[in-house]
DOZASE-342934 format. One record per atom (N, C-alpha, C): residue number from 1; chain; atom name; x, y, z negated. Coordinates in steps of 0.05 Angstrom, whole numbers, m for minus. Example, Ala and Ser with C-alpha at 12.3 -4.5 7.8 and 13.67 -1.06 7.14 Angstrom:
REM DOZASE-342934
{1 "A" "N" {264 m114 m156}} {1 "A" "CA" {246 m90 m156}} {1 "A" "C" {264 m66 m156}} {2 "A" "N" {257 m45 m142}} {2 "A" "CA" {273 m21 m143}} {2 "A" "C" {258 1 m157}} 
END
This chain:
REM DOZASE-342934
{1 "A" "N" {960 2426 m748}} {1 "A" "CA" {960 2407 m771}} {1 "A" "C" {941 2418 m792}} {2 "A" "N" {923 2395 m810}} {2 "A" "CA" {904 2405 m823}} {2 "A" "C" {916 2417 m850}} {3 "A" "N" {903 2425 m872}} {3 "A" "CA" {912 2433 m894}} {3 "A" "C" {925 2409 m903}} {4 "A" "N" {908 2382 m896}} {4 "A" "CA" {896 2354 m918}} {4 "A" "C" {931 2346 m913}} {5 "A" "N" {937 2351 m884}} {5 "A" "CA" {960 2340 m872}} {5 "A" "C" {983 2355 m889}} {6 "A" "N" {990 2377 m887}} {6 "A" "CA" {1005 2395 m903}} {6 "A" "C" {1005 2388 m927}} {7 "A" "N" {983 2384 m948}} {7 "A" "CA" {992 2373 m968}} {7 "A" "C" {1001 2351 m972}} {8 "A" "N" {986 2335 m951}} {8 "A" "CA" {1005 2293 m959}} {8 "A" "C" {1033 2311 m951}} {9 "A" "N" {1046 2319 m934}} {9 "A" "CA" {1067 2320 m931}} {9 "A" "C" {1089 2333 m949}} {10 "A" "N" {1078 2358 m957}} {10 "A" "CA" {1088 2367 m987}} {10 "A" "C" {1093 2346 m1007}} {11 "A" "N" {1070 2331 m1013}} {11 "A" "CA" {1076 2308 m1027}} {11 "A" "C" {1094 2286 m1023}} {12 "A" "N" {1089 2281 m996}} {12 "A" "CA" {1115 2259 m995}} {12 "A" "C" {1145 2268 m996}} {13 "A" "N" {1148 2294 m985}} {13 "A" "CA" {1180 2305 m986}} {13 "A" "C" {1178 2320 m1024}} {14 "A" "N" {1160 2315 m1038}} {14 "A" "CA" {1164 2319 m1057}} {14 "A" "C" {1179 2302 m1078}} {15 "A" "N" {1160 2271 m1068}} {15 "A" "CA" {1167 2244 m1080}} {15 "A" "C" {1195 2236 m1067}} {16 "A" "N" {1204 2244 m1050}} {16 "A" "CA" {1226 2236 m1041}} {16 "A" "C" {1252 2247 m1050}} {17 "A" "N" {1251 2284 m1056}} {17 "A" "CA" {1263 2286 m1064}} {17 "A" "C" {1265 2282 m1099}} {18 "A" "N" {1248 2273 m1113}} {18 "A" "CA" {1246 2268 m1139}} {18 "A" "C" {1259 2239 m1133}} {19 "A" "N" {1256 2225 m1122}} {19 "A" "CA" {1267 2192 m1126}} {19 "A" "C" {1303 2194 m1120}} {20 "A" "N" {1304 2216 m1095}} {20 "A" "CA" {1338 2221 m1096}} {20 "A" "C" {1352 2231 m1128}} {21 "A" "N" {1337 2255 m1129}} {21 "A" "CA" {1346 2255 m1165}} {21 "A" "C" {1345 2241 m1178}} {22 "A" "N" {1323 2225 m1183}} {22 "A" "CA" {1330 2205 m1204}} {22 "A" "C" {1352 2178 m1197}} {23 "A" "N" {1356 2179 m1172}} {23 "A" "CA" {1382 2157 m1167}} {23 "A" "C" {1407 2170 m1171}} {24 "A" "N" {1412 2197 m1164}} {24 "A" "CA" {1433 2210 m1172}} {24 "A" "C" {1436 2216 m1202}} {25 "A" "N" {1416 2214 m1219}} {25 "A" "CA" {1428 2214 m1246}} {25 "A" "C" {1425 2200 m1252}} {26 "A" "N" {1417 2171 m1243}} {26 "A" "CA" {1415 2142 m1251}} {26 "A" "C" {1458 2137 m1244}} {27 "A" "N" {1456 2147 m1223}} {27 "A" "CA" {1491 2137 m1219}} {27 "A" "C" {1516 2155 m1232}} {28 "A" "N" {1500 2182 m1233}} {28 "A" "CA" {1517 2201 m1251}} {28 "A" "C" {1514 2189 m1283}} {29 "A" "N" {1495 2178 m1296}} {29 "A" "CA" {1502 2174 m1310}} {29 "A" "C" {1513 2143 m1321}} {30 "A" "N" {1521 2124 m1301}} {30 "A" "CA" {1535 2103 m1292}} {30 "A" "C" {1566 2111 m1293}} {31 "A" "N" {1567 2129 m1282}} {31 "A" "CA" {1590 2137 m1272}} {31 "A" "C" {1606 2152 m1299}} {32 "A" "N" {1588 2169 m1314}} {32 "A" "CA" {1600 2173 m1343}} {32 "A" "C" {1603 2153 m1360}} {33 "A" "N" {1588 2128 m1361}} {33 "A" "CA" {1594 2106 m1381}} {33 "A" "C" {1618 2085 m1381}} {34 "A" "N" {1626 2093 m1345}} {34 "A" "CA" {1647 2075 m1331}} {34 "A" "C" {1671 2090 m1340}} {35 "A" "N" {1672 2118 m1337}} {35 "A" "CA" {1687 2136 m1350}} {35 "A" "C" {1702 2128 m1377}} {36 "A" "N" {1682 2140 m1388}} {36 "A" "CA" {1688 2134 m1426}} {36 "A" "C" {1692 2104 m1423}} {37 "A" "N" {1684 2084 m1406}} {37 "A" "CA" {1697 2054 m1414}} {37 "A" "C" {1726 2047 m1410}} {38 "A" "N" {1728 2062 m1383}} {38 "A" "CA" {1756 2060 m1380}} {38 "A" "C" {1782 2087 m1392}} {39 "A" "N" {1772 2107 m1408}} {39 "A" "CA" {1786 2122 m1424}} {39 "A" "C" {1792 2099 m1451}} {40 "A" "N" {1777 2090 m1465}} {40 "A" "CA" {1776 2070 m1479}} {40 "A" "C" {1786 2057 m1477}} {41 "A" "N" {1787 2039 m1458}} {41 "A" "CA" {1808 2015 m1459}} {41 "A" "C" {1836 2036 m1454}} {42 "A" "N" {1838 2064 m1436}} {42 "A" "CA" {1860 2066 m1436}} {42 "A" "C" {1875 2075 m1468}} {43 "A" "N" {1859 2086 m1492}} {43 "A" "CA" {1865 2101 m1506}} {43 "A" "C" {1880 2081 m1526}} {44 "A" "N" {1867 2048 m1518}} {44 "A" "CA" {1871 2024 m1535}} {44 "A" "C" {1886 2011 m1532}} {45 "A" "N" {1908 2016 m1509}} {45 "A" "CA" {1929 2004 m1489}} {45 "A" "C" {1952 2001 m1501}} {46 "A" "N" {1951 2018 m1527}} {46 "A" "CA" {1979 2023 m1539}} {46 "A" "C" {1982 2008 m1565}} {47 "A" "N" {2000 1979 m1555}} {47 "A" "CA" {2015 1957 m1571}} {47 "A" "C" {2030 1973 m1599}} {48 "A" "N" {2032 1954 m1622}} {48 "A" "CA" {2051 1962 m1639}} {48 "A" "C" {2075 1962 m1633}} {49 "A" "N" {2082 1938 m1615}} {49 "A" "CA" {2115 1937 m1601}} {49 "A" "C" {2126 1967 m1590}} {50 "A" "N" {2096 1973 m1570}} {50 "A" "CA" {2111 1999 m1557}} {50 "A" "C" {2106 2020 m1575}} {51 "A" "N" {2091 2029 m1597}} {51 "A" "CA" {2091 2046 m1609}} {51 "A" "C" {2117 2050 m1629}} {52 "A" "N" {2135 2015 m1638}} {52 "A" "CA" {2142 2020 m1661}} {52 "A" "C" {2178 2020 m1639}} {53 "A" "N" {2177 2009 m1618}} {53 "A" "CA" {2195 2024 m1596}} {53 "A" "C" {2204 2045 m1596}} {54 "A" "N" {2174 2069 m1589}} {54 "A" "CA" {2185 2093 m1587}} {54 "A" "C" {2189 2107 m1609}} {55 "A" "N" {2183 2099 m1637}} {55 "A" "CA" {2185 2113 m1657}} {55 "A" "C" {2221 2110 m1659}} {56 "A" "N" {2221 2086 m1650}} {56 "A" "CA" {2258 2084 m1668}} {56 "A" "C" {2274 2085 m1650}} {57 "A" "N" {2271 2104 m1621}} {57 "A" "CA" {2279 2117 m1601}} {57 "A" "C" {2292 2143 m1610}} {58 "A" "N" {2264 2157 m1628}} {58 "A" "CA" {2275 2181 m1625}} {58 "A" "C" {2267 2189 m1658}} {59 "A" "N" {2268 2169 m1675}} {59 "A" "CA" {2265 2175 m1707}} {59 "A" "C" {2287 2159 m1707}} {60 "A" "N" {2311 2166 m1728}} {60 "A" "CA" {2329 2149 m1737}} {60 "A" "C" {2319 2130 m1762}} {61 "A" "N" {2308 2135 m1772}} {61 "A" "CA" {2289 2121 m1792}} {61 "A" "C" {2278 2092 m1791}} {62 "A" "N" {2272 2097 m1773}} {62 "A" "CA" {2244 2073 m1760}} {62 "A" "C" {2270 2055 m1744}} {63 "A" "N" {2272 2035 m1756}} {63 "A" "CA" {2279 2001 m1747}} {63 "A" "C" {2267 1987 m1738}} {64 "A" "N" {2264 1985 m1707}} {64 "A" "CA" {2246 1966 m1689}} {64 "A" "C" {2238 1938 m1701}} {65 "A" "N" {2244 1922 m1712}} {65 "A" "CA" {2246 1907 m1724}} {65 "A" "C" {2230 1901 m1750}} {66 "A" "N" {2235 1925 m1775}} {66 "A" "CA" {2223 1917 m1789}} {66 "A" "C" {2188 1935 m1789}} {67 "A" "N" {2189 1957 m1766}} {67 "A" "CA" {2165 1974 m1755}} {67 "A" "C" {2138 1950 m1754}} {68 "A" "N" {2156 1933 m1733}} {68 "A" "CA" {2137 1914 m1713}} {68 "A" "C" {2129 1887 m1738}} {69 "A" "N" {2137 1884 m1756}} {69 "A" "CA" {2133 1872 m1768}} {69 "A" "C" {2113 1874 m1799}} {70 "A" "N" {2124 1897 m1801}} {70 "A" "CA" {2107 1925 m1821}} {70 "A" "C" {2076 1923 m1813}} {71 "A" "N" {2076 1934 m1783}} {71 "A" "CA" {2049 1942 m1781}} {71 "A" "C" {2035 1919 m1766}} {72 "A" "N" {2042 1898 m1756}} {72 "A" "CA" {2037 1868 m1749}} {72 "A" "C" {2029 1855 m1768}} {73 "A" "N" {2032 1850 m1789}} {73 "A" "CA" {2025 1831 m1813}} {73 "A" "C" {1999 1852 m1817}} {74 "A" "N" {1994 1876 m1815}} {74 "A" "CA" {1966 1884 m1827}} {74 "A" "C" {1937 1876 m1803}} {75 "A" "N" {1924 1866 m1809}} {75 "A" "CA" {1899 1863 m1794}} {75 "A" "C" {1893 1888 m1781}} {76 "A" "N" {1889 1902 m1795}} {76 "A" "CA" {1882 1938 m1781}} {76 "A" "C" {1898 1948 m1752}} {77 "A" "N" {1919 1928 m1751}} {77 "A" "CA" {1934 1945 m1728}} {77 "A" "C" {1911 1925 m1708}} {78 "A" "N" {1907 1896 m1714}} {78 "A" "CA" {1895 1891 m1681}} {78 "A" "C" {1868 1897 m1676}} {79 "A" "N" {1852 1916 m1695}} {79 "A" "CA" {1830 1928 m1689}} {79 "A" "C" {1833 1949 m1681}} {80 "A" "N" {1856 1965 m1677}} {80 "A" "CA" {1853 1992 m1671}} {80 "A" "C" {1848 2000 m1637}} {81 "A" "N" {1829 2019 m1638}} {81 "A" "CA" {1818 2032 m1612}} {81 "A" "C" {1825 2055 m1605}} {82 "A" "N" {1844 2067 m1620}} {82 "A" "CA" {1847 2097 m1611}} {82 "A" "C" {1879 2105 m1605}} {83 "A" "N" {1886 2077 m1594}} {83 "A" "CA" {1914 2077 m1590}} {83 "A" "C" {1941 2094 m1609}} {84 "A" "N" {1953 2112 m1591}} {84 "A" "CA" {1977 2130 m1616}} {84 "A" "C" {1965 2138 m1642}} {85 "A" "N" {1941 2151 m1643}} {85 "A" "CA" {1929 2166 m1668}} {85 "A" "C" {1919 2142 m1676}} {86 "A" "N" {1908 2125 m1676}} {86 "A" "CA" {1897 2102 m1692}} {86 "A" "C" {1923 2087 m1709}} {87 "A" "N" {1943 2072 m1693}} {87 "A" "CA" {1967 2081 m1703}} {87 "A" "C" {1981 2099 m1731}} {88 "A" "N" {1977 2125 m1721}} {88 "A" "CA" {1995 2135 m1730}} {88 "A" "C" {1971 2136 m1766}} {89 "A" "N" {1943 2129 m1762}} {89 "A" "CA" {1929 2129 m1780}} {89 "A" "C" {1938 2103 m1798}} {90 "A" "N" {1930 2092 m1793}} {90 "A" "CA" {1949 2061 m1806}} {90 "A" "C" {1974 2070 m1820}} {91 "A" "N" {1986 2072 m1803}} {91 "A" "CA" {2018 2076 m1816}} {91 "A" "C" {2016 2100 m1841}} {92 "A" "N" {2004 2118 m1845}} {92 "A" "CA" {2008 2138 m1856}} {92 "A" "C" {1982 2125 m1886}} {93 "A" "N" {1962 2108 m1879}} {93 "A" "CA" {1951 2099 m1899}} {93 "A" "C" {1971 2080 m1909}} {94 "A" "N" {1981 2066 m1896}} {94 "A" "CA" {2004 2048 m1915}} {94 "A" "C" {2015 2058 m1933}} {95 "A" "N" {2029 2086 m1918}} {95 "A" "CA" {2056 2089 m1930}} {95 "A" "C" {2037 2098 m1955}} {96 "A" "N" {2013 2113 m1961}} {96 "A" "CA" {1998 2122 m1983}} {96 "A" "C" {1994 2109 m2007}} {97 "A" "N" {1988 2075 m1993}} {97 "A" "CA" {1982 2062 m2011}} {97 "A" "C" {2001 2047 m2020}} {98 "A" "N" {2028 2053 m2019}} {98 "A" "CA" {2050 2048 m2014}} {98 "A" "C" {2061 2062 m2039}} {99 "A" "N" {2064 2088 m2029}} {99 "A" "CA" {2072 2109 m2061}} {99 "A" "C" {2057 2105 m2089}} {100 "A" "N" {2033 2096 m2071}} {100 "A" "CA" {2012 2093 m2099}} {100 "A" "C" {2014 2066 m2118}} {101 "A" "N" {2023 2044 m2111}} {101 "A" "CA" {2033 2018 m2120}} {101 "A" "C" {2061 2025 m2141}} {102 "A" "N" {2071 2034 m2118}} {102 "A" "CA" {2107 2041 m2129}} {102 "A" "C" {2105 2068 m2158}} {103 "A" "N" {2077 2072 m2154}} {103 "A" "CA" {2079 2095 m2177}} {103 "A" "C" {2061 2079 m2192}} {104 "A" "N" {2046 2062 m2198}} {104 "A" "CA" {2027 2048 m2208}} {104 "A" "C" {2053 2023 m2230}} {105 "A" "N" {2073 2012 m2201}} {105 "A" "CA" {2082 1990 m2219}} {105 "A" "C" {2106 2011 m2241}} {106 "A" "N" {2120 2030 m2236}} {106 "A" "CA" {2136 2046 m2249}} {106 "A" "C" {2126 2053 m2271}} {107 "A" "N" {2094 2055 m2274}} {107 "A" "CA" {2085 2070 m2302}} {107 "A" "C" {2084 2045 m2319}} {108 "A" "N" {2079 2024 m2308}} {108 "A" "CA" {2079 2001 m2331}} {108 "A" "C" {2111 1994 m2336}} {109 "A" "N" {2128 1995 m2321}} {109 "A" "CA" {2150 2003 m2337}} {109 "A" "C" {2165 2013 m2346}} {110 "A" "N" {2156 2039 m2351}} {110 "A" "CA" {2157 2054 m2365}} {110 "A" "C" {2145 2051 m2391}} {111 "A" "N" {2118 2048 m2385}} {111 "A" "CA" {2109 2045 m2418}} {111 "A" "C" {2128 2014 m2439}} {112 "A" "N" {2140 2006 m2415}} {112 "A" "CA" {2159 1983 m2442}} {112 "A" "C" {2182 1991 m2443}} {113 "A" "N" {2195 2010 m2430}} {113 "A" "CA" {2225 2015 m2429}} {113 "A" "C" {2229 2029 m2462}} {114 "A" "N" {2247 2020 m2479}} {114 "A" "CA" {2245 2036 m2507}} {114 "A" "C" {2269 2059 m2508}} {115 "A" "N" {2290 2050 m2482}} {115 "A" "CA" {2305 2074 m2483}} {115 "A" "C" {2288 2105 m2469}} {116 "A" "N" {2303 2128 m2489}} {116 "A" "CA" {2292 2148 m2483}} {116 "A" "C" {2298 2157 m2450}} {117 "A" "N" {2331 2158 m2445}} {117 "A" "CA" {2338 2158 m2421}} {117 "A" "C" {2332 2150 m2398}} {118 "A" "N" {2319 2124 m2401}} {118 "A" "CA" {2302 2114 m2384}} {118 "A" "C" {2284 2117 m2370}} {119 "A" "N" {2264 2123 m2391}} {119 "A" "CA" {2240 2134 m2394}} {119 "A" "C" {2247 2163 m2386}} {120 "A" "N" {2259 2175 m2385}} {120 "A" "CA" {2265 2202 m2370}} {120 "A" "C" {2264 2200 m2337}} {121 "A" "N" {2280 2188 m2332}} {121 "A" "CA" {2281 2175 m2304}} {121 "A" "C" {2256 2168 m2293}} {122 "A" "N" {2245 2147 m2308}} {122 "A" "CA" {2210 2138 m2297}} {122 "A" "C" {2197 2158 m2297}} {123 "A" "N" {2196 2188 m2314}} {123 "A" "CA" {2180 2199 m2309}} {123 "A" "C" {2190 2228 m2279}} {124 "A" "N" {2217 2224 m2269}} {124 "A" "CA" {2214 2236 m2260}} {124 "A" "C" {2205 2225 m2229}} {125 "A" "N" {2204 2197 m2230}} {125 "A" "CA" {2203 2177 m2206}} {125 "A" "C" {2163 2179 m2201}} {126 "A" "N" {2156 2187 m2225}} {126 "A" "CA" {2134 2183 m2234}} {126 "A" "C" {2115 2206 m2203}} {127 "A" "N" {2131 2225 m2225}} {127 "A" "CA" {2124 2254 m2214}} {127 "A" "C" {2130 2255 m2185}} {128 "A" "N" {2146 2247 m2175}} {128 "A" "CA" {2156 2241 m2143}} {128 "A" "C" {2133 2229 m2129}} {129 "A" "N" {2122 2210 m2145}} {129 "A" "CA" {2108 2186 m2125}} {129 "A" "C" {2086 2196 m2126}} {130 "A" "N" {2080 2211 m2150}} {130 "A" "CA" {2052 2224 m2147}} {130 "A" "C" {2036 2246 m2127}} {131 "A" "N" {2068 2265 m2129}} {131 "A" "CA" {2057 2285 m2107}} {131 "A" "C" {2060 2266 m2083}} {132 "A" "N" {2074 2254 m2087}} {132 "A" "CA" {2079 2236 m2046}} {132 "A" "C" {2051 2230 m2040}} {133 "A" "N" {2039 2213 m2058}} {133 "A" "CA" {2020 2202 m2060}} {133 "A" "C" {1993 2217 m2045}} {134 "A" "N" {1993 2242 m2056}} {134 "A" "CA" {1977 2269 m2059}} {134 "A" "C" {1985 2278 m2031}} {135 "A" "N" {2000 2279 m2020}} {135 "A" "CA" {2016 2293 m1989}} {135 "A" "C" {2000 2289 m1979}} {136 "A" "N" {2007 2248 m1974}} {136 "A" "CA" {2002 2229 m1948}} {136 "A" "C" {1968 2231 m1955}} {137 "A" "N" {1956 2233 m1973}} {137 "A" "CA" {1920 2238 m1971}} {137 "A" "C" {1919 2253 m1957}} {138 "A" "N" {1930 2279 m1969}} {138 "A" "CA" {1917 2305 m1955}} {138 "A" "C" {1929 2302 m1919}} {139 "A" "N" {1955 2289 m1915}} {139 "A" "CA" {1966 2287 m1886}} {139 "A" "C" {1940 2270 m1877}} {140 "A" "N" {1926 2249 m1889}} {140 "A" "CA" {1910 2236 m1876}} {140 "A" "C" {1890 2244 m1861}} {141 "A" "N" {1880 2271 m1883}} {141 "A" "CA" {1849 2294 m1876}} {141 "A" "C" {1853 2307 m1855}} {142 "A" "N" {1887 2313 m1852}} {142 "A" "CA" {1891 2327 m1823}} {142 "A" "C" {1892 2309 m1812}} {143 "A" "N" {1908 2289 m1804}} {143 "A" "CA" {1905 2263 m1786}} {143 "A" "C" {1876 2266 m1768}} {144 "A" "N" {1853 2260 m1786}} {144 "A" "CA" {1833 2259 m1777}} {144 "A" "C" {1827 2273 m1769}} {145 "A" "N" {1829 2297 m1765}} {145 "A" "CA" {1824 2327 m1754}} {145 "A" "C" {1837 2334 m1725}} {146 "A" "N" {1869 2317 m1736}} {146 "A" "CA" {1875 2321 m1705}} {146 "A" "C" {1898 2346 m1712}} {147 "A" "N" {1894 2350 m1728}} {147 "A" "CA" {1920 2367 m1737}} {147 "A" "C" {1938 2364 m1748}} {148 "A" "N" {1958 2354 m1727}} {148 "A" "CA" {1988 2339 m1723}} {148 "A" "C" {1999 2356 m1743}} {149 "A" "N" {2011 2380 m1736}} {149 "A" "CA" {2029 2392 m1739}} {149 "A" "C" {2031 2397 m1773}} {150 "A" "N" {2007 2406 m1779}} {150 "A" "CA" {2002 2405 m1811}} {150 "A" "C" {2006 2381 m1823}} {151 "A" "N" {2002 2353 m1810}} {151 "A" "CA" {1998 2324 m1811}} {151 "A" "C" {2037 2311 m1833}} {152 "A" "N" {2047 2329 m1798}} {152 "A" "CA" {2074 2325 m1790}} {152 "A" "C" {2082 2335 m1822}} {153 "A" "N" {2081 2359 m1828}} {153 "A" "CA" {2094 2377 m1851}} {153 "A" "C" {2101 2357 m1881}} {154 "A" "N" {2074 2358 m1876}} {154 "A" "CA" {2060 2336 m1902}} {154 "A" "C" {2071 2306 m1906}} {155 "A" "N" {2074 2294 m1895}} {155 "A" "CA" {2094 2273 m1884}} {155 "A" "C" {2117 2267 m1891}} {156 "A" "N" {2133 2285 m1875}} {156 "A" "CA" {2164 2296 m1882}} {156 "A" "C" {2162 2308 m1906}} {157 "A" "N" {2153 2319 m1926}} {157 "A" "CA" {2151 2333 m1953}} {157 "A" "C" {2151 2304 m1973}} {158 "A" "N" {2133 2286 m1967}} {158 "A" "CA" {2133 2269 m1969}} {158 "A" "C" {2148 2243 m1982}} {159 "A" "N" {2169 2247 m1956}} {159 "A" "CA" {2184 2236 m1950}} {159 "A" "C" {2209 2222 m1964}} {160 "A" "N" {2219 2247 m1982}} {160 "A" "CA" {2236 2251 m1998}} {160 "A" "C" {2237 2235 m2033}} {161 "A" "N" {2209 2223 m2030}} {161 "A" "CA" {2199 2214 m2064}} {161 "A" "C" {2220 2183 m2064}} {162 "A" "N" {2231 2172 m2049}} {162 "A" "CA" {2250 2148 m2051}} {162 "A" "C" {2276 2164 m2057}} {163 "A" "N" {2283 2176 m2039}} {163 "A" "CA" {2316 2185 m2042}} {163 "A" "C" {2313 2194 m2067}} {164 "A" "N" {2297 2213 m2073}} {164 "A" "CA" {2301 2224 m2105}} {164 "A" "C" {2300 2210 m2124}} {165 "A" "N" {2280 2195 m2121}} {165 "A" "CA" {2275 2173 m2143}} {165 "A" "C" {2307 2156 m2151}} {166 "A" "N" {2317 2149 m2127}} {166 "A" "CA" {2342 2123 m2129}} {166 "A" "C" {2362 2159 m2143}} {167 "A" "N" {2365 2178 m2136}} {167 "A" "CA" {2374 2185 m2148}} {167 "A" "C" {2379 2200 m2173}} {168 "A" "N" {2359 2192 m2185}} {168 "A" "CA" {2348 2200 m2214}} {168 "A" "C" {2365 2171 m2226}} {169 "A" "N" {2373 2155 m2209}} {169 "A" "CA" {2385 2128 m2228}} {169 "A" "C" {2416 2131 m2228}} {170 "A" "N" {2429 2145 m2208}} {170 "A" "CA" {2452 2148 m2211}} {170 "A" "C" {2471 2155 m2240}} {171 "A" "N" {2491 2152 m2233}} {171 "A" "CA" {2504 2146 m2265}} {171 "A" "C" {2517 2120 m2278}} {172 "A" "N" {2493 2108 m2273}} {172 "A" "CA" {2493 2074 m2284}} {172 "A" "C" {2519 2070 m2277}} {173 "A" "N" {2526 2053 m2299}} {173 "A" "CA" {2545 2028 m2282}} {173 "A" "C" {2541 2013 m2267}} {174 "A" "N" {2512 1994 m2270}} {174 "A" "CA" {2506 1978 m2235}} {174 "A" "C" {2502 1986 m2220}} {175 "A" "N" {2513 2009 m2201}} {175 "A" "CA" {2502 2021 m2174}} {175 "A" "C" {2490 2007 m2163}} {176 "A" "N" {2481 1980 m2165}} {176 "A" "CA" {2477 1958 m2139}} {176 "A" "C" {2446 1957 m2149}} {177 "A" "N" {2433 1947 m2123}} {177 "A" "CA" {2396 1945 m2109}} {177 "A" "C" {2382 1941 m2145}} {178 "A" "N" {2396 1914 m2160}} {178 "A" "CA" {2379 1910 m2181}} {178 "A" "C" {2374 1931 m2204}} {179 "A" "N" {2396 1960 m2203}} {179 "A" "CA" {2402 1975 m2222}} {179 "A" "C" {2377 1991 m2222}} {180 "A" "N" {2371 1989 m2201}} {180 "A" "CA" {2337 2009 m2198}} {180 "A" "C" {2317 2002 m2201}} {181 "A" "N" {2296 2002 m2210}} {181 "A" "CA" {2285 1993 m2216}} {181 "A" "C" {2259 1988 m2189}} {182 "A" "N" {2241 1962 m2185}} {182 "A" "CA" {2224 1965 m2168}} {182 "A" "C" {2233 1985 m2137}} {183 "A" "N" {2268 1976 m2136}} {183 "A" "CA" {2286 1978 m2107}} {183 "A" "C" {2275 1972 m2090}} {184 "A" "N" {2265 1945 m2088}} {184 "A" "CA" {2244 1948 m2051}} {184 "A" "C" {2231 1959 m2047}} {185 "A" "N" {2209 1961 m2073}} {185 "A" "CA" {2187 1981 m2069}} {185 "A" "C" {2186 2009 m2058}} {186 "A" "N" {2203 2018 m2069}} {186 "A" "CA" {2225 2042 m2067}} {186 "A" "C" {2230 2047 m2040}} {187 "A" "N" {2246 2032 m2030}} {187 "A" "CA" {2266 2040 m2006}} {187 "A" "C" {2244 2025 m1979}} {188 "A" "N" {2223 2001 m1991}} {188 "A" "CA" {2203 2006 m1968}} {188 "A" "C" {2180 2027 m1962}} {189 "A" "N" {2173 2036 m1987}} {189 "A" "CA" {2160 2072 m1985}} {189 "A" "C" {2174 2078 m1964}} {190 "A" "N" {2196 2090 m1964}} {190 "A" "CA" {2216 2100 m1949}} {190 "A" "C" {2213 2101 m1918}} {191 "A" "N" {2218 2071 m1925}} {191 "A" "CA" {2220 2058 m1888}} {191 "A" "C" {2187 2071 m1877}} {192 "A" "N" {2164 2062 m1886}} {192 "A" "CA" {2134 2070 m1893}} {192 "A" "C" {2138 2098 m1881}} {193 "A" "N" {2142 2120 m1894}} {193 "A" "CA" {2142 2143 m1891}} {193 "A" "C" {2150 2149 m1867}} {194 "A" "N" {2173 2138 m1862}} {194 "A" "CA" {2191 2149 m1833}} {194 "A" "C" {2177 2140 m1805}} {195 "A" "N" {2164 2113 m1808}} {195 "A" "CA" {2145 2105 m1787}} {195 "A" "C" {2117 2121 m1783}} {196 "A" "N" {2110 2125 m1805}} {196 "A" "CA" {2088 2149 m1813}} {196 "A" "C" {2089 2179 m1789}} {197 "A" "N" {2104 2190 m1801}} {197 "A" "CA" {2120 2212 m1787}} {197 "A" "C" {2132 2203 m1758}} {198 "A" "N" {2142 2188 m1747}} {198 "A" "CA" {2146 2180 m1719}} {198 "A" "C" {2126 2171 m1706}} {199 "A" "N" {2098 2159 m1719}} {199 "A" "CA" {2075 2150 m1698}} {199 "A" "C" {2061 2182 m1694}} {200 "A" "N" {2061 2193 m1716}} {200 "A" "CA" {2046 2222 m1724}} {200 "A" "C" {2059 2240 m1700}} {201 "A" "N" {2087 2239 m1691}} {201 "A" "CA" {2087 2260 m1682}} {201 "A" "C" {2084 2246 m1656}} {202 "A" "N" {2087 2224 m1637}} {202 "A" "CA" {2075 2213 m1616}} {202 "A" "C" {2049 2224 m1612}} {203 "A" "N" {2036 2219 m1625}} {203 "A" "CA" {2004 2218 m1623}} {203 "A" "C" {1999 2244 m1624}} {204 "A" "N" {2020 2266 m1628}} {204 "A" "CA" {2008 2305 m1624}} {204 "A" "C" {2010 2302 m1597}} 
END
């Protein structure tokens, strides 16, 4: 065989094997896009029903009922793509903006209440909702990070700015829902928080 021959032939088992590579990373990289498509849809698989299910399985807090209805009325739940942690991101911005309302409508009544006593109370409801407020941000920075556990702490610390609050009112003679002031607000923080902390710890 001539040189001339030796080289076409180098050449052709050259081109041949260059055209197998390039179909093998034409399908390898097919095969990664099919991947990440179907991690995706799996990561997105996860309903509010079944999320707000297992929260009030194993959180006594969380009321199937008013969970699924909580995070159903917000638009944000039916865009979410990142299934548990997308979730548990929602819930934990609620409950934020949640403390932050309930401490927002408390200061304006406060500034009309003319009893001193009162006004003692608002400010300690004040002070409650504020750090809550301050938690669930910083729980949110971990959220995003992926750091449950710190997430978790923050949360549950949290947590406690309703109970204290209703009991900064104790005393009264009306024990009953109207004696407190901005009561739903109040005790739905609450509910907020506990779903917070039950999607949060799913999603570690």
């Amino acid at each position: 065989m001539t040189m001339q021959s030796w080289s076409l032939l180098y050449c052709l088992l050259f081109l041949l094997l260059v055209s197998r590579s390039g179909v093998a990373q034409t399908m390898e990289t097919e095969m990664v896009a099919a991947d990440e498509e179907l991690s995706s849809c799996a990561i997105g698989a996860v309903s509010v029903e079944d999320a707000c299910r297992g929260a009030s399985e194993t959180h006594y807090g969380v009321a199937y009922d008013h969970c699924v209805s909580s995070l159903g009325a917000d638009p944000r739940s039916k865009d979410n793509d990142q299934g548990m942690h997308g979730l548990a991101l929602l819930a934990t911005r609620m409950a934020a903006d949640h403390a932050a309302a309930t401490e927002s409508k408390m200061d304006d009544l406060s500034e009309l209440e003319p009893a001193e006593h009162a006004r003692a109370r608002y400010a300690h409801c004040l002070e409650q909702y504020g750090t809550a407020a301050d938690l669930l941000r910083d729980a949110l920075d971990n959220l995003k990070a992926r750091i449950y556990g710190k997430a978790m702490e923050q949360i549950a610390a949290a947590m406690g700015a309703s109970e204290s609050c209703e009991d900064a009112w104790n005393g009264l003679e009306d024990q009953s829902s109207s004696s407190i002031p901005v009561a739903e607000h109040d005790r739905e923080y609450g509910r907020m928080a506990h779903i917070a902390l039950g999607f949060t710890h799913a999603a570690a």
